[in-house]
C-alpha positions in Angstrom: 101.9 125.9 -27.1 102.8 126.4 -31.0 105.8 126.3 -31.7 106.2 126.1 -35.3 107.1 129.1 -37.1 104.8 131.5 -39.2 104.4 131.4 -42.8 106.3 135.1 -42.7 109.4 133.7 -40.7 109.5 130.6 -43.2 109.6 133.4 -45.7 112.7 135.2 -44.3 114.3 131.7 -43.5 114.0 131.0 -47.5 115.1 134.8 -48.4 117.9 134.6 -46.2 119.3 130.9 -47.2 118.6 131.5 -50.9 121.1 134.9 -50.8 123.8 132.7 -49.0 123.4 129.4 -51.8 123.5 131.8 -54.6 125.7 134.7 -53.7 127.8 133.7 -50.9 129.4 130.3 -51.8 132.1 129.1 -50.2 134.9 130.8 -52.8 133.4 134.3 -52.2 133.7 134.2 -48.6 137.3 132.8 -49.2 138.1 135.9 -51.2 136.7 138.2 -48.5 138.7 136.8 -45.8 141.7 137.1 -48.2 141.0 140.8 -48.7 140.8 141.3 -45.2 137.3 139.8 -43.7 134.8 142.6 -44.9 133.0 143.3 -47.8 130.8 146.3 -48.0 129.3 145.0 -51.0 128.2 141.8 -49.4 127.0 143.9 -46.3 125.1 145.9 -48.6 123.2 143.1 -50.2 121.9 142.0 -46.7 120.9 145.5 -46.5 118.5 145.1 -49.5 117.3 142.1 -48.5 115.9 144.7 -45.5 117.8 142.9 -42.9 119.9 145.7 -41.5 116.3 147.2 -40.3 114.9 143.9 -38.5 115.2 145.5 -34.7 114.3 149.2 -36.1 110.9 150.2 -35.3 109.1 150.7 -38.8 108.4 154.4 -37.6 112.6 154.8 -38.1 112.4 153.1 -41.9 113.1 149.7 -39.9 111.0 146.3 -40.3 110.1 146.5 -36.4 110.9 142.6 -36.0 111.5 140.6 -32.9 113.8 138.1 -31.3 112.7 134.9 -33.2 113.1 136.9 -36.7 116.6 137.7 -35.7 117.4 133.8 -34.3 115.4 132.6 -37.7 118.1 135.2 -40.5 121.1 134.4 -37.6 120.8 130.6 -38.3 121.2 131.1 -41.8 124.0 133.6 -41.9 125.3 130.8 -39.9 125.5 128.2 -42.5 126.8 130.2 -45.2 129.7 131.2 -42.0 129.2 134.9 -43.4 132.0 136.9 -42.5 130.4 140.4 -41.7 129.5 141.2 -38.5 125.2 141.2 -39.1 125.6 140.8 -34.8 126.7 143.9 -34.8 123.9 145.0 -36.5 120.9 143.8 -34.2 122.8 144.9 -31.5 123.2 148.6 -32.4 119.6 148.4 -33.9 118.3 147.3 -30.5 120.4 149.7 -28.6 120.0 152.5 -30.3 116.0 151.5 -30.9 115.4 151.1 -27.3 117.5 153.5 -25.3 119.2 156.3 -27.3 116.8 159.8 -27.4 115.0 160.7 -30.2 117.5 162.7 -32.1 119.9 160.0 -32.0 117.5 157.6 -33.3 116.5 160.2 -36.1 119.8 160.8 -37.4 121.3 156.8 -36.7 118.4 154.5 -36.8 117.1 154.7 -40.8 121.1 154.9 -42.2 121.8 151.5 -40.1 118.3 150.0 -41.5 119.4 151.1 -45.1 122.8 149.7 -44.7 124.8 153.3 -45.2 125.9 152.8 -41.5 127.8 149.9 -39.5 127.6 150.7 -36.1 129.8 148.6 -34.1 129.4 147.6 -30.2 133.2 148.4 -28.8 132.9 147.0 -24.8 135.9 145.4 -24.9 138.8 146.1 -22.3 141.9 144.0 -22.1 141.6 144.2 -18.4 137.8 142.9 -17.8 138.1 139.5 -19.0 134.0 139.4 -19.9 133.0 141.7 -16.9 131.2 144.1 -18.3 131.1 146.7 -14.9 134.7 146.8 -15.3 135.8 150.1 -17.6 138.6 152.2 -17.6 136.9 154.4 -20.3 136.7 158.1 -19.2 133.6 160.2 -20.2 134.3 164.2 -19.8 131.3 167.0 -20.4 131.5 170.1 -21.3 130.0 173.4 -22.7 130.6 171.6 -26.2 129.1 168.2 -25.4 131.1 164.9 -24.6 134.6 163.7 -24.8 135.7 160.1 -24.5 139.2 158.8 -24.0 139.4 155.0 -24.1 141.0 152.0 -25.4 138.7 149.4 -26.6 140.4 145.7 -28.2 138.5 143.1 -30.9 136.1 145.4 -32.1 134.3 143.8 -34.6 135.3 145.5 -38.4 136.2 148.4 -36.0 138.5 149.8 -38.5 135.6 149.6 -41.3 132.8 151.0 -39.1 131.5 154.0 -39.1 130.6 154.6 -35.3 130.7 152.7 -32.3 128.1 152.3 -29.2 130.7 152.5 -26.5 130.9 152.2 -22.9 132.9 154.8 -20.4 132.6 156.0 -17.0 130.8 158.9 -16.4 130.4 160.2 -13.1 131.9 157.0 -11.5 129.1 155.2 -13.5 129.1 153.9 -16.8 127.7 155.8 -19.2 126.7 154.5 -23.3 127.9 157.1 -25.7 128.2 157.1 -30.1 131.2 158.0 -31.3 131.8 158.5 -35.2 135.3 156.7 -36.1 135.6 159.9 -38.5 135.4 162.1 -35.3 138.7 164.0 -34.3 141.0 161.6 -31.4 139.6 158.4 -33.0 142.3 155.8 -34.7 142.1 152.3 -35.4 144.2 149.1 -35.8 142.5 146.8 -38.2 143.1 143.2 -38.4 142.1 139.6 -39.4 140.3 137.2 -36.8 140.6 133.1 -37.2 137.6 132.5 -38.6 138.6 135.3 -41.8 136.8 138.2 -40.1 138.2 141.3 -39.3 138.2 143.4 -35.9 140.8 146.6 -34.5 141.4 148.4 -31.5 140.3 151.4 -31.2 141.7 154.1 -29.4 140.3 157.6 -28.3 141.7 160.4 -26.9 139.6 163.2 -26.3 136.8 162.1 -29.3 133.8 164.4 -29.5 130.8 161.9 -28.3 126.7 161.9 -28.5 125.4 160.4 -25.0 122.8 157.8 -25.5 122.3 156.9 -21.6 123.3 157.1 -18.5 122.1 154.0 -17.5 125.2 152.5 -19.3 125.6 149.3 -17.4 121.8 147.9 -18.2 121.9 148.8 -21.6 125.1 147.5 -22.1 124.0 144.2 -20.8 121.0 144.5 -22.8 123.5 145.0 -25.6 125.4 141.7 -24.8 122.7 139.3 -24.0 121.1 140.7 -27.5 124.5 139.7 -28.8 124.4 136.1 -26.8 121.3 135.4 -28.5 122.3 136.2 -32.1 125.2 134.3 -31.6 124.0 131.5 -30.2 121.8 131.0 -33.5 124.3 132.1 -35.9 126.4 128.9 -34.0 123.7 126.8 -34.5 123.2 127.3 -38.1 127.0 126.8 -38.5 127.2 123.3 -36.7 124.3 122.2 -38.5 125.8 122.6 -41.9 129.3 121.3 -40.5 127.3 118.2 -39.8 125.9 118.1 -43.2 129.9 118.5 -44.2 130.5 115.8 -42.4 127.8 113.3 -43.3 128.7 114.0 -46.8 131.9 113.3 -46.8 131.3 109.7 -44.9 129.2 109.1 -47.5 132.3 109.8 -50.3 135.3 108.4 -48.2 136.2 104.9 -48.6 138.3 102.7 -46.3 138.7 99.1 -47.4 136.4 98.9 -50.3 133.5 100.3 -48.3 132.2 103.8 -47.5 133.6 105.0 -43.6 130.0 105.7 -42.8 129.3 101.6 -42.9 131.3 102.0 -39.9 129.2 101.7 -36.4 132.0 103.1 -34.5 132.1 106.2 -36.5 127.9 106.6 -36.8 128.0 106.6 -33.0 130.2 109.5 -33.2 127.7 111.3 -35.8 124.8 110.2 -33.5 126.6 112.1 -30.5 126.9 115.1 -32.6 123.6 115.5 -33.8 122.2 115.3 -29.8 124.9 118.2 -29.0 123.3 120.0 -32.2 119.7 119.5 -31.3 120.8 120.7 -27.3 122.2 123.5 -28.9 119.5 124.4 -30.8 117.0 123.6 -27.9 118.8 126.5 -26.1 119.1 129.1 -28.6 115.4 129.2 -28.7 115.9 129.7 -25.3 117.5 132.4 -25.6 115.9 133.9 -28.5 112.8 133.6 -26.1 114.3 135.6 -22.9 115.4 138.1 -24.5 112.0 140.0 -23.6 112.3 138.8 -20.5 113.2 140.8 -16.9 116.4 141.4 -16.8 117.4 139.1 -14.4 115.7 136.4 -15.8 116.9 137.8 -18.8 120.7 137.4 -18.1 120.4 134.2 -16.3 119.0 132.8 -19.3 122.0 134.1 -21.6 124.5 133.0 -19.2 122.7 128.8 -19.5 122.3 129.2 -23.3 125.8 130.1 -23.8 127.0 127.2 -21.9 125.6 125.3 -23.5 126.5 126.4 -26.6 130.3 126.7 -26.2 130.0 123.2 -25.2 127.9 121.8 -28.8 130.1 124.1 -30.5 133.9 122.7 -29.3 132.1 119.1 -29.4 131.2 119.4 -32.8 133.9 121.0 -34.2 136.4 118.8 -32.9 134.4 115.7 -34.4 134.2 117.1 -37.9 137.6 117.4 -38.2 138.7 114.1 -36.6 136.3 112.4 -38.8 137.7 113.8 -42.1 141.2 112.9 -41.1 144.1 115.0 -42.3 142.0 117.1 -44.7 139.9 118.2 -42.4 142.6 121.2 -41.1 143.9 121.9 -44.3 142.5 125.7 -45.7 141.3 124.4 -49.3 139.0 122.1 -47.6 135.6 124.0 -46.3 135.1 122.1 -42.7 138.2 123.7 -42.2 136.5 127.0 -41.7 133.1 125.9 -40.0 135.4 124.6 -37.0 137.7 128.4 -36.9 134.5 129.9 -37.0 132.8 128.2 -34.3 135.8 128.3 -32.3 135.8 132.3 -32.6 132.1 132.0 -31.3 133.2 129.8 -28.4 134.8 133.0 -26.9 132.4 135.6 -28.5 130.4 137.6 -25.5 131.9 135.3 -23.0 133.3 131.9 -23.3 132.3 128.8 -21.6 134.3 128.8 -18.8 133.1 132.9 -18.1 129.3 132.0 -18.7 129.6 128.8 -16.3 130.4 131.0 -13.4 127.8 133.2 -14.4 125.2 130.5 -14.0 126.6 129.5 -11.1 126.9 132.9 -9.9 122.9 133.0 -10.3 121.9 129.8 -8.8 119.7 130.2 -6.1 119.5 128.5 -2.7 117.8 125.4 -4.4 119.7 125.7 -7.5 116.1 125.5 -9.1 115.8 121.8 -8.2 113.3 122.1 -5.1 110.5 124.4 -4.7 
């Protein structure tokens, strides 16, 4: 099997990392996080670059890309830690692409590829703790359409959005509805996250909303493993680039006469996270691969790469900092801010703890050893 990438992924790879060198240096992103952990601006170049359109079928003004296009632009977002929420963006792209009817994608689909619209998955209940068949979120239909009354917590730049894909019962089944934060009933609470991003809660009582299925529960884990995925490569792009951080600075720091990275003790500690960063990587392609898959298979697969991944991601972290010393927590220095964001990604869609009992929960008999 090939597995090298084509000459057209190589070419988004180099578009993408050349747009975080040159305009998104570490003192931008500073300044965003200081203003609150969104810039439209900086979402809007990412929109030029044709990005916002990468999971939008060319037929809705979208590039009609695939999973290993979204892992490649993901790992480079990564390393420039880019604040807004491009996750976000697959996901609703994906959603709305693959399950929304075809007046929903006429009127959504090209304003989310053109980067005039930030659509925003809001799942999040403070009672499901990662479950996503738990929902409190009431859907009522009438003459007029569909109303939604719901609280929904950590929505990603939920008060900067301008819809949301959200979940609510309807029926006694979940249902997958849009609801425009301009719509009547709709407030928000917007604040910032740890790693300088920004999310709200958002509350609805009674907001007008456009039904994308009924099928809510499948395409809402659709939604979240698309979500897994992303994240997963957007976490590897950020530990590789804390590593480079980190071999850099051994290379600078000085302890009795000599450079710390002379230091065997300390290269064995570089040496173990590189192996978590190659493991991690390893299974993000994983995941990128699955995504196409059935969806058990599918889900299984999320559940193993994000294991994995909260573990590379809390092992390299933790290193960087303890081998920088006391600068290494301190907010003028940048590892500071590859280890909060990598920490925020730990418990993104599930943390490690959730997703081990979700691949336990899916073992079978043999566990996959045995035949």
């Amino acid at each position: 099997m090939d597995f090298d990438f084509t000459d057209d992924q190589e070419q988004l790879r180099d578009a993408v990392r050349k747009w975080v060198d040159k305009a998104y240096d570490f003192e931008r992103r500073r300044g965003i996080a200081k203003a609150g952990g969104f810039s439209r601006e900086a979402y809007g170049q990412l929109a030029e670059l044709g990005l916002c359109g990468l999971y939008i079928p060319e037929a809705n003004e979208g590039l009609g890309m695939g999973p290993v296009e979204g892992m490649v632009v993901m790992e480079e977002l990564g390393r420039g830690i880019v604040a807004e929420p491009f996750v976000q963006t697959l996901v609703a792209g994906a959603v709305l692409s693959g399950y929304a009817p075809e007046a929903v994608k006429t009127a959504w689909l090209p304003k989310i590829a053109s980067g005039e619209a930030l659509v925003v998955l809001a799942s999040q209940e403070r009672a499901a703790r990662y479950q996503l068949d738990v929902c409190e979120a009431k859907a009522s239909s009438a003459l007029a359409g569909w109303t939604l009354s719901a609280t929904k917590t950590v929505v990603p730049a939920g008060d900067q959005a301008d819809a949301f894909i959200v979940p609510a019962l309807a029926g006694g089944k979940i249902a997958l509805f849009l609801v425009e934060r301009s719509a009547a009933g709709v407030t928000t609470r917007g604040y910032g996250t740890q790693d300088g991003g920004r999310a709200a809660d958002v509350v609805l009582k009674d907001a007008p909303a456009t039904l994308i299925t009924l099928d809510g529960l499948a395409a809402l884990e659709h939604a979240v493993d698309i979500g897994i995925a992303a994240t997963c490569a957007e976490a590897v792009g950020v530990m590789d680039k804390t590593l480079a951080i980190t071999v850099e600075y051994m290379n600078t720091r000085k302890q009795f006469g000599v450079v710390i990275s002379s230091f065997q003790a300390l290269r064995h500690r570089v040496a173990d996270m590189k192996m978590q960063l190659e493991l991690a990587r390893s299974m993000s392609y994983y995941a990128s691969l699955k995504l196409n898959a059935p969806a058990p298979e599918r889900r299984a697969a999320m559940a193993r790469a994000k294991y994995q991944l909260g573990n590379s991601m809390r092992f390299v972290g933790q290193q960087a900092v303890q081998l920088h010393g006391g600068i290494g927590v301190t907010d003028e220095y940048i590892v500071s801010h590859y280890f909060k964001k990598l920490t925020q990604m730990e418990m993104s869609f599930g943390d490690t703890l959730h997703h081990l009992g979700e691949v336990s929960a899916r073992m079978q008999d043999t566990a996959g050893v045995f035949a």
